[in-house]
C-alpha positions in Angstrom: 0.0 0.0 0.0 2.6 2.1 0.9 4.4 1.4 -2.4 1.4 2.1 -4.4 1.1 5.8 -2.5 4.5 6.7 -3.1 4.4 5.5 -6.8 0.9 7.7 -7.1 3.1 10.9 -5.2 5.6 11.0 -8.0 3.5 10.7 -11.0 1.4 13.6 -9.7 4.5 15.1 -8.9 6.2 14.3 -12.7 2.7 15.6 -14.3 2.6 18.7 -12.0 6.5 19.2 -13.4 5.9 19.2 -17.0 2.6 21.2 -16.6 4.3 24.9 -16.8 5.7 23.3 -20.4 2.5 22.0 -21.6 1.3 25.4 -20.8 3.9 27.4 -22.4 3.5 25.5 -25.8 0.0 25.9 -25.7 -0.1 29.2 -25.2 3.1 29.6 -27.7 0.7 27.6 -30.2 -2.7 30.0 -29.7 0.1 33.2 -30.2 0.9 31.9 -33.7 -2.2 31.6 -34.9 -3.5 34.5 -34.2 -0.8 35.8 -35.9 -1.1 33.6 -39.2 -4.8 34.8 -39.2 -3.9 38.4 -38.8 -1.6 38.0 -41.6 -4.3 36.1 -43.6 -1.7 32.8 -43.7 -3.8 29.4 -45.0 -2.3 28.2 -41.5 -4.6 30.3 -39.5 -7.5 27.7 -38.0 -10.1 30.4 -37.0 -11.8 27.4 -34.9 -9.8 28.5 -32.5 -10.2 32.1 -32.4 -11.6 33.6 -29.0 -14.5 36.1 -29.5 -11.8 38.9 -29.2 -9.0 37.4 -31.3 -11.5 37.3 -33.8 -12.4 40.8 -33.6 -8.7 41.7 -34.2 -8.1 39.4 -36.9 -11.2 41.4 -38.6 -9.5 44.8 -38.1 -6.2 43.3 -39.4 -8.3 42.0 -42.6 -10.2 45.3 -43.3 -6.7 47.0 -42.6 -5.3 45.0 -45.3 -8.2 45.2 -47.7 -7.7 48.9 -47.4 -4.1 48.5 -47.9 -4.8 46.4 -51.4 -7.2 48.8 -52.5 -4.8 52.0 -52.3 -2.2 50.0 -53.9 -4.4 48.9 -56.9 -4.1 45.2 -56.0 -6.5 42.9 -57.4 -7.0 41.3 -53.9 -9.5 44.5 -53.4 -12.4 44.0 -52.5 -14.4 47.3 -52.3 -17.4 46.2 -51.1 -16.0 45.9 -48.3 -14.7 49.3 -47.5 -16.5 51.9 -45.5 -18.0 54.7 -46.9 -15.4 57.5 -46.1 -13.1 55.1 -47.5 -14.2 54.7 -50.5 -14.7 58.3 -51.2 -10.6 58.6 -50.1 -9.8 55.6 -52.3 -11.6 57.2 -55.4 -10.0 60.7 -54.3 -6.9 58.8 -53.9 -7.3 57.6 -57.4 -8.1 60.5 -58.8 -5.3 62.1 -57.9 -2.8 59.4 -59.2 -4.5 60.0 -62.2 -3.7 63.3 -63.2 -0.1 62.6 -62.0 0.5 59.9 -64.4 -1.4 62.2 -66.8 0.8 65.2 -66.6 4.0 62.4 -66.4 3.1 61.1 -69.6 2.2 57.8 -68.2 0.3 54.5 -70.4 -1.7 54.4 -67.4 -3.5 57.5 -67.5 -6.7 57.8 -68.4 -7.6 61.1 -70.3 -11.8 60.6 -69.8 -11.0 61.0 -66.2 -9.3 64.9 -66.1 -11.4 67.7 -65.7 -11.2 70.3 -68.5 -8.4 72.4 -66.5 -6.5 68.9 -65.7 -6.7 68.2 -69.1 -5.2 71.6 -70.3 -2.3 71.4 -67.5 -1.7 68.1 -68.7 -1.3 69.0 -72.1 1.0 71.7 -70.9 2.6 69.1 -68.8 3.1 67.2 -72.1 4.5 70.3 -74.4 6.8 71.0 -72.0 8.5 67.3 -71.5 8.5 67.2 -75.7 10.6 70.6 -75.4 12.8 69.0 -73.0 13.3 65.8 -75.0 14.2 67.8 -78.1 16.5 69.7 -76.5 18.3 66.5 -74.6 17.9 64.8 -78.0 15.9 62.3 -76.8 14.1 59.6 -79.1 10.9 60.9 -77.7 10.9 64.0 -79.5 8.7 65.2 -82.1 9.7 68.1 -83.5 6.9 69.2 -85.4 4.8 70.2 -82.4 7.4 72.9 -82.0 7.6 76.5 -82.8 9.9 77.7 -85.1 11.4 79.7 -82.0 11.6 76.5 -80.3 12.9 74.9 -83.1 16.2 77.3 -82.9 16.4 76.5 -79.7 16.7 73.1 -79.7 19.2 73.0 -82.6 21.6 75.5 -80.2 21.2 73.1 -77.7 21.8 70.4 -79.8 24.7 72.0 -81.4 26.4 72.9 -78.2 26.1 69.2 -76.7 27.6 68.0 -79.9 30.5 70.1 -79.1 30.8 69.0 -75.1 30.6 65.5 -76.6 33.4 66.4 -78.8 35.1 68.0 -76.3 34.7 65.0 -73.7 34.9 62.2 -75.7 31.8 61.3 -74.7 28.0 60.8 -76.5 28.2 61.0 -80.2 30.2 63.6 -81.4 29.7 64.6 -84.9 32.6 66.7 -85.9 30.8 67.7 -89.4 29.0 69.5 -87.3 31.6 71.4 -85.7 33.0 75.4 -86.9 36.7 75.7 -87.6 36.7 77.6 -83.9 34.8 74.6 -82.6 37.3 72.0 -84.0 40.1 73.8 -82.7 38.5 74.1 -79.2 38.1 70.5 -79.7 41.7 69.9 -80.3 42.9 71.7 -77.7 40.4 69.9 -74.8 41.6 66.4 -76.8 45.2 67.1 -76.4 45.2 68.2 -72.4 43.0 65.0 -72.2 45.8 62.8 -73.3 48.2 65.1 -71.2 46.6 64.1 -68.3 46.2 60.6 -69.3 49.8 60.1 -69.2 50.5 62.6 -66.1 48.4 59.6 -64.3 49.9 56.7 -66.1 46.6 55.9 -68.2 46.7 54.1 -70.8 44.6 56.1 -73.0 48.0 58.1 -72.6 49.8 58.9 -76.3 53.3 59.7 -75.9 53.9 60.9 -80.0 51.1 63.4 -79.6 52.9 65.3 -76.2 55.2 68.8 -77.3 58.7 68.1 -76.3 58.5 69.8 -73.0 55.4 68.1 -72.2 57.0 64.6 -72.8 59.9 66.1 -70.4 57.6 66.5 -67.7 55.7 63.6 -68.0 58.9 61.5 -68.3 60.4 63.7 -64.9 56.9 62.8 -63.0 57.0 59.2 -64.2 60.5 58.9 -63.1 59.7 59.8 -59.7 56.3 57.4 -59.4 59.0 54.6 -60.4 61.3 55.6 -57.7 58.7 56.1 -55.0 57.4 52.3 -56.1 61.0 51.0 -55.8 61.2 52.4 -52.5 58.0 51.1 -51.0 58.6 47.9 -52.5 55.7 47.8 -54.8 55.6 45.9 -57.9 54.9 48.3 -60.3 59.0 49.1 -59.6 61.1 48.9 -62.9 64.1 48.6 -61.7 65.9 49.0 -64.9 64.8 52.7 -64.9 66.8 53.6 -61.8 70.1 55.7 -62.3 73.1 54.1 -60.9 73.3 56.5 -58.0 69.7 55.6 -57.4 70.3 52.4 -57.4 73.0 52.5 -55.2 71.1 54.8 -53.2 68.2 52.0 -53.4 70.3 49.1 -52.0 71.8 50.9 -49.2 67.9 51.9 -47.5 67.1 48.3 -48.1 70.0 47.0 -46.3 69.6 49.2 -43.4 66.1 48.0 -43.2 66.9 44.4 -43.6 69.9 44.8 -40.7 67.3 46.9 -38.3 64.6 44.1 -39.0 66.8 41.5 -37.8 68.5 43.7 -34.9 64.9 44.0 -33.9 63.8 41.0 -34.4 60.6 42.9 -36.3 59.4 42.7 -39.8 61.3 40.9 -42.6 64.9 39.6 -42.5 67.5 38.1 -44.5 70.8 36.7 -42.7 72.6 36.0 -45.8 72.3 39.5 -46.7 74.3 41.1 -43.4 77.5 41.8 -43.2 80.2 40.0 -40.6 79.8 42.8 -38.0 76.3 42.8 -38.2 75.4 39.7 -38.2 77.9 39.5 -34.9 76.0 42.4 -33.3 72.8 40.3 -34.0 73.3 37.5 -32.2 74.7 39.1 -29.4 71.9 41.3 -29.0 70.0 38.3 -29.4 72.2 36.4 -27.1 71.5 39.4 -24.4 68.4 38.6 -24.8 67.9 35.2 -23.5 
């Protein structure tokens, strides 16, 4: 009897244990799907639903209908909006309309402007054909131009043809260019490749420098080489350096390499020191220890 009492106490005891888990997963279980049915998921089981939860998941669906309806999704259902929102939805609407109108949108709908819509959409529409002549778009359609317009947009499209020239960029159509505008074109080509080769580009052309601009160029490019050498780099061409450069070269590297291994910090090469300091090295090392 006693056996069976004590064997009674600890299953109580191991169900009262696991309880607080049961609980927890349950409850863990009920948060999710209210969520899935707030988010409209095929998971949600609204079986479940207490009388509240099921109030919110309504909000949450009328919220999203709302949401689809603004954003023109065909999950809308309109029927089931209110009536101020319906009259903000078509306002809404509206609105986007004459936007896409005036932005010379497919999507606008020209039965839909009012007559003074219309007209600052036509405006709208004048305007961004100017513009696209003058950019030289595709778009644009010259004849709906005035002839005062029409000079216009050939200056403009003369004086990109020369920027284009000038930059080496766009189509440049040097028929279309005056002898002043050729030369000006010339000139901007030529300090083009001058700075190409002051950076080491190699849209750089030596045969077109002057000679004192193939002198500087050569002077800058000497230095760069030196400068690489120096820092180790492997752009270094050391078949460039002078003999006294060289020279001047080997003795900073073997002052690093002996001060590395003094150091016992950053790269060093035994074989490259010299009796003496390969003596002071091992005694400093010796120290040391």
């Amino acid at each position: 009897m006693k056996f069976n009492l004590s064997k009674r106490f600890w299953v109580q005891a191991a169900c009262f244990g696991f309880w607080p888990i049961l609980l927890f997963a349950q409850s863990s279980d009920i948060t999710q799907n209210l969520a899935d049915c707030k988010n409209g998921w095929e998971s949600c089981d609204r079986s479940r639903l207490s009388q509240s939860e099921s109030a919110e998941v309504a909000v949450a669906e009328h919220r999203r209908d709302v949401s689809n309806c603004r954003n023109s999704f065909q999950s809308c259902d309109r029927s089931k909006l209110m009536p101020q929102e319906t009259i903000a939805l078509a306002l809404a609407d509206h609105q986007q309309n004459v936007a896409d109108c005036k932005n010379g949108m497919t999507s606008c709908d020209h039965s839909q402007l009012t007559q003074s819509e219309a007209r600052e959409s036509s405006v709208a529409g004048y305007q961004r054909n100017l513009v696209d002549c003058q950019d030289g778009f595709s778009d644009c359609d010259r004849s709906k131009l005035t002839q005062t317009e029409l000079g216009t947009v050939d200056l403009a499209v003369r004086a990109r043809n020369v920027s284009d020239c000038k930059n080496g960029a766009g189509i440049c159509d040097r028929s279309r260019l005056t002898s002043s505008q050729a030369s000006e074109v010339l000139a901007a080509e030529h300090q083009h490749n001058v700075w190409n080769c002051e950076n080491g580009w190699d849209q750089c052309n030596h045969s077109e420098l002057t000679a004192r601009e193939a002198a500087q160029i050569a002077g800058a490019e000497h230095r760069c080489n030196i400068a690489a050498c120096t820092a180790g780099e492997e752009t270094c061409d050391y078949s460039k350096l002078t003999p006294s450069e060289a020279t001047t070269l080997a003795e900073a590297e073997h002052k690093r390499n002996y001060t590395a291994c003094l150091s016992g910090s950053g790269y060093c090469d035994p074989s490259r020191l010299s009796v003496e300091e390969t003596h002071s090295v091992h005694v400093k090392g010796d120290a040391a220890r």
